[in-house]
C-alpha positions in Angstrom: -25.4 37.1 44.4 -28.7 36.3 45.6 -30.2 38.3 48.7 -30.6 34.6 50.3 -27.2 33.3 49.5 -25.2 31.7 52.7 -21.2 32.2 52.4 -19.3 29.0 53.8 -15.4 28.2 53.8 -14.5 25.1 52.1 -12.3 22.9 54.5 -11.4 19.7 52.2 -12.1 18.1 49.2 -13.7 14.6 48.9 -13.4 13.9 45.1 -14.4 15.3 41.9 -17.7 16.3 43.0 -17.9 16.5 46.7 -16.6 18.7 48.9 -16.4 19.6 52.9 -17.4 22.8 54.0 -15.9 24.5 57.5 -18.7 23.7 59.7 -18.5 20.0 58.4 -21.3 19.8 55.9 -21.1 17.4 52.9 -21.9 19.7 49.7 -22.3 17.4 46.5 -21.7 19.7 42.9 -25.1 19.8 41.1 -25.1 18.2 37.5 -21.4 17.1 38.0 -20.9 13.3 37.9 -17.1 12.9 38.2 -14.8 9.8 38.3 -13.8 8.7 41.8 -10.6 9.1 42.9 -9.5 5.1 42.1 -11.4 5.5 38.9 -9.8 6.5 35.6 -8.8 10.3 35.8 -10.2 10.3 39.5 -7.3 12.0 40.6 -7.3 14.6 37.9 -11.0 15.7 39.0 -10.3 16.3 42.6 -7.2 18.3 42.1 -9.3 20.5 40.1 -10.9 21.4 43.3 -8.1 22.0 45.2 -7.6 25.6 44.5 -11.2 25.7 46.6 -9.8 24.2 49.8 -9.8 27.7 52.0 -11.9 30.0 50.0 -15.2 31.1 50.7 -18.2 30.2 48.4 -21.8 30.2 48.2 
């Protein structure tokens, strides 16, 4: 990991390719364009973030 990397806790997910972090900052995924959730496969993309909700990124 970089020497400059910041550690945050991600609180909830948004959709495919946004996500809350703890301290209540919007993060959007970088180069990922996913469906929204009332779009075909919307639903599919944001349970594939799921398993982030509570673990600590950077």
């Amino acid at each position: 990991m970089p020497a400059n990397a910041v550690e945050h806790r991600v609180e909830r997910i948004v959709d495919g390719d946004t996500v809350y972090l703890k301290d209540g900052t919007k993060v959007r995924l970088h180069g990922i364009d996913s469906p929204e959730r009332d779009q075909p496969y919307g639903k599919q993309a944001t349970h594939n973030l799921d398993k982030l909700i509570g673990r600590t990124v950077s």
